[in-house]
C-alpha positions in Angstrom: 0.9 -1.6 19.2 0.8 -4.8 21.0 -2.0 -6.0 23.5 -0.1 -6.8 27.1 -1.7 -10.0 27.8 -2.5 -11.5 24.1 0.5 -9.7 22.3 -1.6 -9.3 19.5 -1.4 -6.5 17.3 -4.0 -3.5 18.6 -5.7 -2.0 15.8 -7.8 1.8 15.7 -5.7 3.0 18.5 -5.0 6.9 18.4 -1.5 7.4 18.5 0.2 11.2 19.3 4.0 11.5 18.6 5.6 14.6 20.4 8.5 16.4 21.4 8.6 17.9 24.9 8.9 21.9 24.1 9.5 21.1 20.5 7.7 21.7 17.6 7.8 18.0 16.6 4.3 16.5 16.4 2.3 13.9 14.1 -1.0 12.2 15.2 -2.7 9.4 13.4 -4.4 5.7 14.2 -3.1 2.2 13.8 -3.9 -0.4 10.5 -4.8 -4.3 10.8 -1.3 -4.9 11.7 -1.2 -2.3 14.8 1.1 0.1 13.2 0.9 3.7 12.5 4.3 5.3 10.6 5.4 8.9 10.4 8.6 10.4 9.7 11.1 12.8 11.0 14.1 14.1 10.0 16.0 15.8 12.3 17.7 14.4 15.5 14.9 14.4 19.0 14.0 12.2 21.5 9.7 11.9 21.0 6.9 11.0 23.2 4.9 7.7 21.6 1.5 7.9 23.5 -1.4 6.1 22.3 -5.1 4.9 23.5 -8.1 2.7 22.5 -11.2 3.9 23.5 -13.5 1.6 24.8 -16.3 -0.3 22.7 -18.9 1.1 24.9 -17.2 4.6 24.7 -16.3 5.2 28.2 -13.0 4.8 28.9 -9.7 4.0 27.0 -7.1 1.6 27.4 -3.3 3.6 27.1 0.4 2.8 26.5 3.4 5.3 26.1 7.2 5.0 25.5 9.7 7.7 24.4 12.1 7.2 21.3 15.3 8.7 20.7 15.6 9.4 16.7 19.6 9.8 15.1 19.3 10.8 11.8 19.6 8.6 8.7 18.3 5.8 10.9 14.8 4.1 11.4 13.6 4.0 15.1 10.6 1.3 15.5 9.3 2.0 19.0 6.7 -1.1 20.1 4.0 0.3 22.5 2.6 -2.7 24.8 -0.9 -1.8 25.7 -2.1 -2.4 29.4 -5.1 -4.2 30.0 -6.2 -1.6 32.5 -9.4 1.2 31.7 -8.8 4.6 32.3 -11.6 6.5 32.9 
């Protein structure tokens, strides 16, 4: 997880991985480096969604990008976080 404008890694984001219809599906939040790992090991493309709520607690900043996973191989999907509050 990278900040958009800074590029600086985004830490305490929650991050949802998915799969559309599927049963596919791992949640968790983002260390000191702004990285969150899980693994899968069949074949699936995955929904990456994540979002930083605010310091004040209203509103969240949110990025998203879709992966497509072979197996036997590592995917690292890098999520650029807008600078823009959702509310």
């Amino acid at each position: 997880m990278r900040d958009e404008g800074t590029h600086a890694p985004i830490q305490l984001a929650n991050v949802i991985v998915s799969q559309n219809g599927g049963s596919l599906h791992a949640e968790g939040v983002t260390g000191t480096e702004g990285t969150f790992e899980t693994s899968f090991t069949a074949p699936a493309i995955l929904n990456v969604k994540a979002a930083l709520p605010q310091p004040d607690g209203i509103g969240e900043r949110r990025g998203e990008t879709s992966v497509r996973l072979k197996e036997g191989e590592t995917v690292v999907a890098t999520i650029t976080m807008t600078s823009e509050i959702f509310y």
